[in-house]
N, C-alpha and C positions, 0 to 999 in steps of 0.2 A: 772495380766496383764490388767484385765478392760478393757480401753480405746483401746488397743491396738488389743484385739478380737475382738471389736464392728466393729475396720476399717475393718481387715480382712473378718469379715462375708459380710458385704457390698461389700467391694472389690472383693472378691470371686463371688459375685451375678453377679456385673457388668460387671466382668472379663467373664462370660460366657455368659452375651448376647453380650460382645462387639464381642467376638469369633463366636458368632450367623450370626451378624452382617457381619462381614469379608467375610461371605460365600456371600453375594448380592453387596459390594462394597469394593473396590482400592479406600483407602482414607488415604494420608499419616498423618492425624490427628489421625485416628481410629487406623493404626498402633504403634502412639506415646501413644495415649491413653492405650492401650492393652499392651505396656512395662511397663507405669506407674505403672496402675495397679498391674503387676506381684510383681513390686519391693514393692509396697503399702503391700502385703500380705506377701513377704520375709521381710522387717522390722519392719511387726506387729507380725509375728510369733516371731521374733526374739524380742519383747518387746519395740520396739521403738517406739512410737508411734505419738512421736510427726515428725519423719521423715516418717511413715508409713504415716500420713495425709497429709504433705506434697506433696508425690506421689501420694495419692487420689485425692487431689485440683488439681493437674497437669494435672489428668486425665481427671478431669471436664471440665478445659478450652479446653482440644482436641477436647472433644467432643462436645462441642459449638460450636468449630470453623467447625467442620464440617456441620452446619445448620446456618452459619453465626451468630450467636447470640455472638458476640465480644462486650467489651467493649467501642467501637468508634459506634457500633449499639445501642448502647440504650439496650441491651436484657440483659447483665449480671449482 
């Protein structure tokens, strides 16, 4: 699977502080983020990995968007 563990390990990491996270803020980015994620580690387990990154990159922009760092800001 390679590629496909590498996401999940990460996924996994991120997936537990974004869960961290949740505990100090109501943020429907962080929500979005924290599904992405799950799914990111349900289709890297399952060997997908070019869909497993796809819901990690998803995840990424969530959580941008929660610190405003969007693409029309200059930050991403």
């Amino acid at each position: 699977m390679g590629h496909a563990d590498v996401v999940v390990t990460h996924a996994e990491a991120s997936l537990q502080h974004a869960q961290a996270a949740k505990n100090d803020m109501n943020n429907p980015h962080l929500d979005a983020a924290i599904t992405e994620l799950g799914e990111a580690i349900t289709h890297g387990k399952a060997g997908h990995a070019d869909v497993a990154t796809g819901h990690a990159k998803s995840a990424v922009v969530h959580l941008k968007e929660i610190h405003g760092k969007t693409p029309s800001s200059g930050y991403y």
